[in-house]
TIVO-931642 format. One record per residue: x, y, z of N, C-alpha, C, CB in turn; residue in three letters. Coordinates in Angstrom, 1 decimal, decimal comma, m for minus. Atoms other than C-alpha are relative to their C-alpha. Glycine has a CB too. Layout:
npx|npy|npz|capx|capy|capz|cpx|cpy|cpz|cbpx|cbpy|cbpz|residu
X|Y|Z|X|Y|Z|X|Y|Z|X|Y|Z|ALA
...
This chain:
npx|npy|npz|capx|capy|capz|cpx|cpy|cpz|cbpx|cbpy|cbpz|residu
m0,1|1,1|m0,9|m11,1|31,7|4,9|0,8|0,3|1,2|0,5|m1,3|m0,7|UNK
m0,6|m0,4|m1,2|m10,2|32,3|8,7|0,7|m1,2|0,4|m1,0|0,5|0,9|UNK
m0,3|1,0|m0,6|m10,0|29,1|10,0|m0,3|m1,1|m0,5|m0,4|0,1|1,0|UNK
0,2|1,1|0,5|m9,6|25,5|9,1|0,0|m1,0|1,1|1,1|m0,2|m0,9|UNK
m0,2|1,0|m0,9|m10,1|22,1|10,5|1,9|m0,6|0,3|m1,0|m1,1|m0,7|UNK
m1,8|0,2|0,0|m6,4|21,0|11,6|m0,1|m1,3|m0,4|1,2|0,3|1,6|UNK
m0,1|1,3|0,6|m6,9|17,3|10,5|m0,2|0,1|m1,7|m1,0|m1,0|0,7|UNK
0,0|0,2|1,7|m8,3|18,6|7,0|1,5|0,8|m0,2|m1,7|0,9|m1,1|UNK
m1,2|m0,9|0,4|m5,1|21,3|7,0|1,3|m1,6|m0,3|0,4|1,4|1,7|UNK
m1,1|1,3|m0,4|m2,6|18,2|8,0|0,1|m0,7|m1,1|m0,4|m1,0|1,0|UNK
0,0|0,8|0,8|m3,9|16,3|5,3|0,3|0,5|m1,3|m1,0|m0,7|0,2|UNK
m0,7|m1,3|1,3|m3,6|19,1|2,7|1,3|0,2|m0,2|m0,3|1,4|0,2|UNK
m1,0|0,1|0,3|m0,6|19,6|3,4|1,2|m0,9|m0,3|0,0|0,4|0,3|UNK
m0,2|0,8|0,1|0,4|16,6|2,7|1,1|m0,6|1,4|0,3|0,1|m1,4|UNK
m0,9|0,8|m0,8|2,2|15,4|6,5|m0,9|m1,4|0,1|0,3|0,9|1,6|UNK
0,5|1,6|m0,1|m0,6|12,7|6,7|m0,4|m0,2|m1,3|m1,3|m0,3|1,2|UNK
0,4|0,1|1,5|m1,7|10,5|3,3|m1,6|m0,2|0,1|0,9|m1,6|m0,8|UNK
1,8|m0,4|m0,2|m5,7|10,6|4,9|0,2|0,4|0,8|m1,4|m0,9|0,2|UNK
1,0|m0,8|m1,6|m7,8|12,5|7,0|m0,1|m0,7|0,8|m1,6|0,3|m0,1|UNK
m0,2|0,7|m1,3|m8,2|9,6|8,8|0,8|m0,4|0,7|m0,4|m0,7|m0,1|UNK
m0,9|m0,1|m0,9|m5,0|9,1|9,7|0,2|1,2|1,1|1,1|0,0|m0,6|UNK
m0,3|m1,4|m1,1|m4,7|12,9|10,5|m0,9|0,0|1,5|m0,6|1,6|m1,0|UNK
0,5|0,1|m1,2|m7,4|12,5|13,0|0,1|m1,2|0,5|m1,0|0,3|0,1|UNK
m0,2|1,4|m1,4|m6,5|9,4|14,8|1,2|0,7|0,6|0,6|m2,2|m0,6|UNK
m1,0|m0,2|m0,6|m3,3|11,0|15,4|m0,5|1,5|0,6|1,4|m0,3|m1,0|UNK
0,8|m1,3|m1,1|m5,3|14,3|16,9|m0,6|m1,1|1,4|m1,9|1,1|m1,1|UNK
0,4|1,1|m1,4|m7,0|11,4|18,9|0,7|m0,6|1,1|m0,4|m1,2|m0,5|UNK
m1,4|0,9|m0,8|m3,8|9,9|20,1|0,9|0,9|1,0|1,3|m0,6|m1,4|UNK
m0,4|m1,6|m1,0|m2,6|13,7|21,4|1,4|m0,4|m0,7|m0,1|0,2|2,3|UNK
m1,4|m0,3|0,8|0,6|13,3|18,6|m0,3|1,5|m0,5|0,3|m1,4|m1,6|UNK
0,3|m1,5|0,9|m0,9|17,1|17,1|m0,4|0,9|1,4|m1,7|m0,1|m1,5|UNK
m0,5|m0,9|m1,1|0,3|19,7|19,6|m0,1|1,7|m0,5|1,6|m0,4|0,4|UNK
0,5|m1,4|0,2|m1,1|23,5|19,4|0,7|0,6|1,3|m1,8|0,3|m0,1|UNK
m0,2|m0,3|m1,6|0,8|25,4|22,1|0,4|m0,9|1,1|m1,2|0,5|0,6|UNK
m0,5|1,2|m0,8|2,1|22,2|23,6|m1,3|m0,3|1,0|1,5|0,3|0,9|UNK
0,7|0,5|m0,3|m1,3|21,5|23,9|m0,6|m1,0|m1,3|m0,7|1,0|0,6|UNK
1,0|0,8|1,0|m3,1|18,2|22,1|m1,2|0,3|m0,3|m0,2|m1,2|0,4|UNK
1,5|m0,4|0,7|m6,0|19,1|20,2|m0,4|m1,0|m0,6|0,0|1,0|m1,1|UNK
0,8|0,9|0,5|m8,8|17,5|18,8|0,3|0,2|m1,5|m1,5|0,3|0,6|UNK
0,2|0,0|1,5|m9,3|16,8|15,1|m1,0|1,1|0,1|m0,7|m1,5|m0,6|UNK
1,2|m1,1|0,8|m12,3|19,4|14,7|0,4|1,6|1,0|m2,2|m0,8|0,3|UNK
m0,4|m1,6|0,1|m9,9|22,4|16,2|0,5|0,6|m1,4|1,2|0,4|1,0|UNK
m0,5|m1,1|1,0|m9,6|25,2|14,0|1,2|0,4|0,1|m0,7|1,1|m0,2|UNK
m1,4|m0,1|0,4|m6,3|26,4|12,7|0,2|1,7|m0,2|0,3|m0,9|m1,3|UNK
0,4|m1,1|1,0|m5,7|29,9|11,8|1,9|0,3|m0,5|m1,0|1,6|1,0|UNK
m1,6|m0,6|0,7|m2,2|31,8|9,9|0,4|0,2|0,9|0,2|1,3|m1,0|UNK
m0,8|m0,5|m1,1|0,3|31,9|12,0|0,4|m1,2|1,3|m0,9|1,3|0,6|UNK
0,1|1,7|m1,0|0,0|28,7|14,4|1,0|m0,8|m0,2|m1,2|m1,1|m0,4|UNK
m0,8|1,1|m0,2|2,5|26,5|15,2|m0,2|m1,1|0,4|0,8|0,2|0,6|UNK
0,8|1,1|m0,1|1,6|22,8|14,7|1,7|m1,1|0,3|m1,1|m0,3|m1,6|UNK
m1,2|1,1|m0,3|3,7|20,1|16,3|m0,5|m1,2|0,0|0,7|0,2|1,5|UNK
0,7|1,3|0,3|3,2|16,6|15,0|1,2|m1,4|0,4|m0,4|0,1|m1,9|UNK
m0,7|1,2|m0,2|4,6|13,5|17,0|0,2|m0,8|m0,9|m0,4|m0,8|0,9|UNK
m0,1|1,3|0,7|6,3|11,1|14,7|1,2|m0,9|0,2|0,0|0,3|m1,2|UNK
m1,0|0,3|m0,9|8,5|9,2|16,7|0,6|m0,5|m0,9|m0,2|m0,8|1,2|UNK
m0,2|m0,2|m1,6|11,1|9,1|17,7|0,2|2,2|m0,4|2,2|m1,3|0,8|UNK
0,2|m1,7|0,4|10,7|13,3|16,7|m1,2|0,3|m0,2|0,8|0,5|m1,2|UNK
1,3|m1,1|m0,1|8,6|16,2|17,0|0,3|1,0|m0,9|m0,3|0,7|1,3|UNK
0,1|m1,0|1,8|8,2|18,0|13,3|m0,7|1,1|0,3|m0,9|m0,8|m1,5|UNK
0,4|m1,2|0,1|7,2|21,8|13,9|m0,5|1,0|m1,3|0,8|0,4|0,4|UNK
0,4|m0,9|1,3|5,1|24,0|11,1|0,0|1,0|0,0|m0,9|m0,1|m0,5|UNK
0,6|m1,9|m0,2|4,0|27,3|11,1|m0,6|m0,1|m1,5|1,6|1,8|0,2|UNK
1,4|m0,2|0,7|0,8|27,7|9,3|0,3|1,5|m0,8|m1,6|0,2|1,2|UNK
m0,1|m1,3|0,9|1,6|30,2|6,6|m1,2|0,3|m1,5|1,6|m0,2|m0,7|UNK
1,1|0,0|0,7|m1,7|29,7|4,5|m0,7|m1,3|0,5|0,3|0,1|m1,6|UNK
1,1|0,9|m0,1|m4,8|27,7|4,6|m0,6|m0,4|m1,2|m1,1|0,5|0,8|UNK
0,7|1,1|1,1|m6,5|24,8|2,6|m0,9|m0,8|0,4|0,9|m1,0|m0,5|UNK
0,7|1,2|m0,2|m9,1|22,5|2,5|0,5|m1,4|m0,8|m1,4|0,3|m0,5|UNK
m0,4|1,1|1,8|m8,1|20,7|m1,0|1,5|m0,3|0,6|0,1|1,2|m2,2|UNK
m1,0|m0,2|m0,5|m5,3|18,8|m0,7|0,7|0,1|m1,7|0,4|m1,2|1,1|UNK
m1,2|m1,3|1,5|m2,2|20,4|m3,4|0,9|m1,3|m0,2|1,3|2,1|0,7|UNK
m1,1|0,8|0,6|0,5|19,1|m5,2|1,2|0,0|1,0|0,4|0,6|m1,6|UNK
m1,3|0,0|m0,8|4,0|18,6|m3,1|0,6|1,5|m0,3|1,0|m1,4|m0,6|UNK
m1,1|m1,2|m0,1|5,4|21,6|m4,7|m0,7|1,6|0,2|0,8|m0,1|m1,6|UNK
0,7|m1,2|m0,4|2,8|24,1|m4,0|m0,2|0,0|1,7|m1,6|0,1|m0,9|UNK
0,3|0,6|m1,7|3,0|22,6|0,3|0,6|1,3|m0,1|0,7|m1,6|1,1|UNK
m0,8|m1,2|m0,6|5,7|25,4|0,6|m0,5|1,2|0,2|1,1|0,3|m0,7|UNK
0,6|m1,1|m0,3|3,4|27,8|0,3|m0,9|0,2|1,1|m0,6|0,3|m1,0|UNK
1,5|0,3|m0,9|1,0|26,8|2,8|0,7|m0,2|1,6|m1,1|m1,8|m0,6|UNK
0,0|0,6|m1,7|3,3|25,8|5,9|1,8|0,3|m0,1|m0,7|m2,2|0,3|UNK
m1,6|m0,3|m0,4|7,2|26,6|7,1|0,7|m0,5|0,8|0,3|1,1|0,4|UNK
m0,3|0,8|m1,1|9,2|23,8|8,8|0,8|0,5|0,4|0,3|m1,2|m0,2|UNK
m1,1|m1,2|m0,8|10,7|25,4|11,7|0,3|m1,3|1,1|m0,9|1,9|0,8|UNK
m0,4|1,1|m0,9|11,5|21,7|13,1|1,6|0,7|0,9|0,3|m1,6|m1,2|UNK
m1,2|m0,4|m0,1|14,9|22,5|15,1|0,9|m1,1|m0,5|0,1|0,3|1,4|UNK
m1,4|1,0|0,5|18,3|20,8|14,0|0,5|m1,2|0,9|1,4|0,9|m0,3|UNK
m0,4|0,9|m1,1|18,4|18,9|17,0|m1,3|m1,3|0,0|m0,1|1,1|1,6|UNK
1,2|1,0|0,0|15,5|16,8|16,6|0,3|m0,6|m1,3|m1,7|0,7|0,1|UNK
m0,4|0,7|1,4|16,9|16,0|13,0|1,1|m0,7|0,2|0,3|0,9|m1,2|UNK
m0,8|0,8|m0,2|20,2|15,0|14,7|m0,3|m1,7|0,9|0,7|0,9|0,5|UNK
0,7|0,4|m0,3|17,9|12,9|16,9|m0,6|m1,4|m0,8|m0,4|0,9|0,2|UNK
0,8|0,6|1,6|16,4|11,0|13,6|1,4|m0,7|m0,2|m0,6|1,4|m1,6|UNK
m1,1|0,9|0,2|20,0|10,2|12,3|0,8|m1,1|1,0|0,8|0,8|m0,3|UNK
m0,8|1,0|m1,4|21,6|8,8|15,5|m1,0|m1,4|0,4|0,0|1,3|1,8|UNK
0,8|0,4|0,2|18,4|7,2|15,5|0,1|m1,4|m1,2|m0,7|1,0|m0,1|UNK
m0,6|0,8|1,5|19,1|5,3|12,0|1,2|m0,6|0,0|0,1|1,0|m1,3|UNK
m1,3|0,6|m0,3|22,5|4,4|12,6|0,0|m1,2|1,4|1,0|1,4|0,4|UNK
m0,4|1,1|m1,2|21,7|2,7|15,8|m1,1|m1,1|m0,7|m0,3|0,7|1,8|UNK
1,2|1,1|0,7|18,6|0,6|13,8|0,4|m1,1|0,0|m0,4|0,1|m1,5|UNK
m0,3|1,5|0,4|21,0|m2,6|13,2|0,8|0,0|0,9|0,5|m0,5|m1,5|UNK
m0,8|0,0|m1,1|23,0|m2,4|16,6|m1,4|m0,6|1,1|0,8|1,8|0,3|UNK
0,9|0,8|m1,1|19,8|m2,6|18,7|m1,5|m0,9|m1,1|m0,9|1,7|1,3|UNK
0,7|0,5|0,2|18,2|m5,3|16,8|m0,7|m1,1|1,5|0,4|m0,3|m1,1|UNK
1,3|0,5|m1,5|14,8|m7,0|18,8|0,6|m1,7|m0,5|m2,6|0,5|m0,3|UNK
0,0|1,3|0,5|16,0|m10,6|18,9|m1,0|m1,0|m0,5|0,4|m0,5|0,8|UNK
1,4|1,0|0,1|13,8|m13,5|17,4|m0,6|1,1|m1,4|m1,3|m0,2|1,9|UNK
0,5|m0,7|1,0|13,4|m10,7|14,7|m0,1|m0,5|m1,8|0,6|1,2|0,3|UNK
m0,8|0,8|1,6|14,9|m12,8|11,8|1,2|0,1|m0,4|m0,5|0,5|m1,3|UNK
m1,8|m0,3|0,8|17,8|m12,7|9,6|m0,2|1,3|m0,4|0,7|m1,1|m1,5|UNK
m0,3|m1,3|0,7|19,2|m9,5|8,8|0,0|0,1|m1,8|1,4|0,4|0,6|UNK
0,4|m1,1|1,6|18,3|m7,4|5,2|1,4|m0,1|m0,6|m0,6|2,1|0,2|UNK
m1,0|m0,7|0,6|20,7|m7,0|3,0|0,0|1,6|0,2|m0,1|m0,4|m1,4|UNK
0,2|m1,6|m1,0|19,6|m3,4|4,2|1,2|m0,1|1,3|m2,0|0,2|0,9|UNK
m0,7|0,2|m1,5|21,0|m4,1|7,6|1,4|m0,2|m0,2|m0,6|m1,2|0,8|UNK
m1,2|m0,3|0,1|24,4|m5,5|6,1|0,6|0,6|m0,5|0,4|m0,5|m0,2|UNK
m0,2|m1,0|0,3|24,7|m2,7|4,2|0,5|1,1|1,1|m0,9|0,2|m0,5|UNK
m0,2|m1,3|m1,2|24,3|m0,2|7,1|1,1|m0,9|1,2|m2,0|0,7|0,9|UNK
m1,7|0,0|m0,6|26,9|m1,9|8,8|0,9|m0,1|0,1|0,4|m0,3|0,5|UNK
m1,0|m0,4|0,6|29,2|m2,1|6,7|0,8|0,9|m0,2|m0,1|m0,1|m0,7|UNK
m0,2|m1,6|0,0|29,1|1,2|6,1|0,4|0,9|1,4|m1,6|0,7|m0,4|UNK
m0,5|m0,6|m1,5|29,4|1,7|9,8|1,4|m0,4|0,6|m1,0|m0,4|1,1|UNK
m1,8|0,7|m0,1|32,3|m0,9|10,2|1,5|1,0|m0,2|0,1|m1,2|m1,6|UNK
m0,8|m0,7|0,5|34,1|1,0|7,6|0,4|1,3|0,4|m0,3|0,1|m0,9|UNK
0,3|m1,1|m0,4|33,9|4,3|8,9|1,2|m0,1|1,5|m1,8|0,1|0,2|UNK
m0,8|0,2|m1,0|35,8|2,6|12,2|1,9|m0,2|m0,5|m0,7|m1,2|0,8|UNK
m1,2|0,4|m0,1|39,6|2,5|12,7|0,3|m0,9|1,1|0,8|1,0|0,0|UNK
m0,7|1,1|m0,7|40,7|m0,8|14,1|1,0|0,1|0,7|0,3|m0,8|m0,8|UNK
m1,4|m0,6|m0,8|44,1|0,3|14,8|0,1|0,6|1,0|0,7|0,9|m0,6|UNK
0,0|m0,6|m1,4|43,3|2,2|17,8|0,0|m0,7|0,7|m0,9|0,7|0,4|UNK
0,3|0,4|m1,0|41,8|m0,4|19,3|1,2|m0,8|1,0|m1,0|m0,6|m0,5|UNK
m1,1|0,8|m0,5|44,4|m2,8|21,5|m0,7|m1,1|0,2|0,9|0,6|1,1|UNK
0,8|1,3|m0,2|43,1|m6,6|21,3|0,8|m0,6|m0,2|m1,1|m0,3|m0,8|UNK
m0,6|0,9|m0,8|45,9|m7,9|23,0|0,5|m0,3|1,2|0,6|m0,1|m0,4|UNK
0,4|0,4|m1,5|44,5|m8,1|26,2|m0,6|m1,0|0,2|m0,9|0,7|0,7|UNK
C-alpha cells in the first residue's frame, strides 16, 4: 500500500471517532498537508506531515505507516509520530486555566468544575503581596 485516503488514515488512527467527521474537517480546511488544506479524497503517503486544527491548537503527525482499518489505541504509535511542538501544548494549558476567568455571561451558574478550578487557582495566589489599603 502506497497511498491512503487522509480522512480514512485520520480516522484509523484514531484523531477523529468517524470518517465523517474526518472529512468535514478536510472540508472546513482544519487538515493541513504542507500548510496546505486538503480535500478528504487526498492521498497520504509515509513520511507526511499532517496538521489537524483543533482549536484553540494545531496537532502535528508524521505518517509513519498506513491503514485503512481502524486499530486499537495501542497499536496508533505505530502508524503516526506526534511532533506537535511544546508551544502549542503551552497554548492548550493557559487556555484551560483561563476557561472560568473569561466566562460568556448569561451562561449560567458555575459547575462545581468551575469552583474547583478556581479554587485551585485562588490557592496557588499569595494575597500578601498584594496592598488593599488603597
Amino acid at each position: 500500500m502506497e497511498a491512503v485516503r487522509i480522512d480514512k488514515w485520520l480516522w484509523a488512527v484514531r484523531i477523529f471517532k468517524t470518517r465523517t467527521i474526518a472529512s468535514e474537517a478536510c472540508k472546513k480546511g482544519r487538515i493541513l498537508i504542507d500548510n496546505n488544506s486538503v480535500k478528504s479524497s487526498r492521498m497520504i503517503r509515509i513520511g507526511d506531515v499532517v496538521q489537524v486544527k483543533k482549536p484553540p491548537i494545531i496537532y502535528s503527525f508524521k505518517v509513519l505507516d498506513l491503514s485503512q482499518k481502524r486499530m486499537g489505541a495501542k497499536l496508533v504509535t505505530n502508524f503516526m509520530e506526534n511532533v506537535t511542538p511544546p508551544e502549542e501544548y503551552e497554548i492548550l494549558e493557559l487556555n484551560k486555566l483561563s476557561g472560568f476567568i473569561d466566562r460568556q455571561r448569561g451562561s449560567g451558574r458555575p459547575t462545581k468544575k468551575d469552583r474547583r478550578d478556581l479554587e485551585q487557582f485562588t490557592d496557588n495566589l499569595d494575597f500578601d503581596e498584594f496592598n488593599f489599603d488603597d
